[in-house]
N, C-alpha and C positions, 0 to 999 in steps of 0.2 A: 442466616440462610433462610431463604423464602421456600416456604411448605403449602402447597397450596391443591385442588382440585378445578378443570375448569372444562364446565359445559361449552359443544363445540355442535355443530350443524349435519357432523359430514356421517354418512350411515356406518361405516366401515369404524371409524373408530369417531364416537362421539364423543368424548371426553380425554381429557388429558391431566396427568397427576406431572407438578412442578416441582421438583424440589432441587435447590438453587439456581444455575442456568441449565438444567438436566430439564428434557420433558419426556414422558415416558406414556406412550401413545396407550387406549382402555379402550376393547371392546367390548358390548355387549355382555358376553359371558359375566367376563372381571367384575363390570359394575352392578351386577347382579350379587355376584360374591359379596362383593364390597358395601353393598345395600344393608346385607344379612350382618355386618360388624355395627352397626349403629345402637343395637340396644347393649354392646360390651360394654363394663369398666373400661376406663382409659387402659391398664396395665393390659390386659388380656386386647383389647382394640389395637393396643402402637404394636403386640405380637405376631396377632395377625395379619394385620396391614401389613406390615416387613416381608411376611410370606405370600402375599398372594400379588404386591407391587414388586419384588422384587425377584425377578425372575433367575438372578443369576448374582451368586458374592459380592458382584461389586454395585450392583446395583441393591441389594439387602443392605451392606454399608452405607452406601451412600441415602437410604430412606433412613436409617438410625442415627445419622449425625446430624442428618434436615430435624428430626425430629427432639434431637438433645439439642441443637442450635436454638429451638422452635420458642425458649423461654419459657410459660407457665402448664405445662405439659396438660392439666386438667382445662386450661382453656383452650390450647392447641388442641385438643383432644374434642370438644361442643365445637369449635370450627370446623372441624376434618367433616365432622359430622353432621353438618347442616350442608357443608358443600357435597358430600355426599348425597344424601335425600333429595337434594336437588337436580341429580344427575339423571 
């Protein structure tokens, strides 16, 4: 399952988080939040990402199986994070 973050042009919502064929539109605010999770451990990081990307049960599920799919969790974890910083 593809996990991913992606810088986007439009003012309203400039980024967008992927995971599988789900895209899950970021504004402003969020990426600001989500800014402040980059100096976490991975453990405390996939925690709070779940909360602050996942607005609603099925959406919190669905970022926590992108992210058990995701393979080396401490390398998914320096990805999230640079696509992050970049935002």
């Amino acid at each position: 399952m593809n996990i991913k973050f992606e810088k986007r042009s439009g003012a309203i919502y400039p980024a967008y988080f992927h995971v599988g064929g789900y895209s899950i539109a970021l504004n402003p605010e969020t990426i600001q939040s989500l800014k402040g999770l980059t100096a976490l451990d991975t453990t405390p990081f996939y925690a709070t990402l779940v909360q602050i990307i996942g607005s609603n049960r099925y959406l919190k599920e669905m970022v926590q199986e992108g992210i058990a799919a995701g393979g080396d969790q401490n390398a998914l974890s320096r990805q999230l994070k640079k696509e992050i910083q970049s935002l």
